[in-house]
TORVEXVEX-78746 format. One record per residue (C-alpha): residue in one letter; residue number from 1; x, y, z. Coordinates in steps of 0.1 Angstrom, whole numbers, plus 5000, padded with zeros to 4 digits. Each point is the difference from the previous one (the first is absolute). Layout:
<rs>
A;NUM;X;Y;Z
...
</rs>
This chain:
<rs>
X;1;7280;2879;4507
X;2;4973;5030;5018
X;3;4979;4991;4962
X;4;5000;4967;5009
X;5;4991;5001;5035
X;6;4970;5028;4989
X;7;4986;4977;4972
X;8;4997;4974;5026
X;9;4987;5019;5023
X;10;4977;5009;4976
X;11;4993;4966;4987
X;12;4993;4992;5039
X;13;4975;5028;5004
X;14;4975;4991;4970
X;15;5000;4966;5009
X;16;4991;5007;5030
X;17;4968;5022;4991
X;18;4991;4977;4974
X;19;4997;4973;5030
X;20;4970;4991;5020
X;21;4963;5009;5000
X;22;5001;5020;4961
X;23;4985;5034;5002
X;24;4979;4989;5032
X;25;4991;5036;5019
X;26;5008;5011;5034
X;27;4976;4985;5026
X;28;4983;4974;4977
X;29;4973;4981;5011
X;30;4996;4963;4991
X;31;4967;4991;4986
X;32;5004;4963;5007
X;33;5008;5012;5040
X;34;4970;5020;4995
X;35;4972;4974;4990
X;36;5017;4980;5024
X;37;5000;5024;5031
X;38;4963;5004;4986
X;39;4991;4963;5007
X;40;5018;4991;5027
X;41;4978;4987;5035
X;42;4995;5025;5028
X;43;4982;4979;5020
X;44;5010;4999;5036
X;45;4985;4992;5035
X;46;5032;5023;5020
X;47;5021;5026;4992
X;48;5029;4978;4998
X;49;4980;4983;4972
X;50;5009;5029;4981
X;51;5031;5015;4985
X;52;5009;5037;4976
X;53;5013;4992;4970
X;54;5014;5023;4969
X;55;4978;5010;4975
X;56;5027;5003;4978
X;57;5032;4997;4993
X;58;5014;5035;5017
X;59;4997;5009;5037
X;60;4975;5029;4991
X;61;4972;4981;4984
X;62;4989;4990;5031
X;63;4992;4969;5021
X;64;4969;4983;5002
X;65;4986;4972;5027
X;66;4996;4965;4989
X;67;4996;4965;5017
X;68;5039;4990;5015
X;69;4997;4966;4976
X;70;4990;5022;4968
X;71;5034;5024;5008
X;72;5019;4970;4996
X;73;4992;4996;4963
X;74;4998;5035;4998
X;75;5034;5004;5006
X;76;5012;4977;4978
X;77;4984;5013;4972
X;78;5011;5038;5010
X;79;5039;4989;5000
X;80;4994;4980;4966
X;81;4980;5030;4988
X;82;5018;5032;5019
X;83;5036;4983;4997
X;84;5012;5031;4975
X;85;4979;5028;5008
X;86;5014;5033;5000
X;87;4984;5022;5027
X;88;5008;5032;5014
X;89;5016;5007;5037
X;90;4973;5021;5017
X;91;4986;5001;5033
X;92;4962;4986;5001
X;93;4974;5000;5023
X;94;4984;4967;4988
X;95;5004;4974;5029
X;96;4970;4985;5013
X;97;4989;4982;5032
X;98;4985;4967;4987
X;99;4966;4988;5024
X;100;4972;4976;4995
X;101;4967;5023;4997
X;102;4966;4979;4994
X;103;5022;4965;4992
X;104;5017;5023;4969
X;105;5040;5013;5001
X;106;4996;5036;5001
X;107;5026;5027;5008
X;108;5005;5035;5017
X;109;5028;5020;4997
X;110;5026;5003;5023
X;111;5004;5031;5016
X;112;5021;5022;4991
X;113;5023;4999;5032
X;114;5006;4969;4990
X;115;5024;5006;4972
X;116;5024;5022;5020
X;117;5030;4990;5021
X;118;4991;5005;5042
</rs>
């Protein structure tokens, strides 16, 4: 009966790694997120025109500012293209404060008070 319940086990664990994104790395970047991100609008008139958005698929590729109607389609695209990504769990320092400089979405980083519990 325990060779039973070890070949299964077994049988459980390699169909388990042999699931999913195949041999996709750690922290992957999309390239399809990418030309998109690349071409989305950042026009804006406000700040609240503007919003931070990944720039890929894990937390510590950064954010970047775009117009609040392009992030909409961003984000679709990032959960169709980020759905499976394997990223790693560190802390980053990436975050960004989205504002409208010169009628384009740029951002500044937050400070770094910001990330800490008061």
């Amino acid at each position: 009966m325990q060779k039973v319940i070890v070949l299964l086990g077994c049988v459980l664990l390699v169909g388990a790694c042999s699931s999913g994104m195949k041999n996709a790395p750690v922290n992957a970047t999309s390239a399809t997120y990418t030309k998109l991100l690349a071409k989305a609008d950042k026009s804006c008139q406000t700040d609240a025109d503007c919003v931070a958005v990944k720039k890929g698929c894990c937390m510590c590729q950064g954010y970047e500012s775009v117009n609040k109607a392009a992030a909409e389609k961003l984000q679709t695209a990032w959960e169709k293209q980020c759905a499976a990504a394997a990223c790693t769990m560190q802390m980053c320092y990436v975050e960004i404060d989205p504002v409208c400089q010169n009628n384009v979405c740029t951002g500044t980083p937050k400070p770094m008070d910001s990330y800490f519990v008061k």
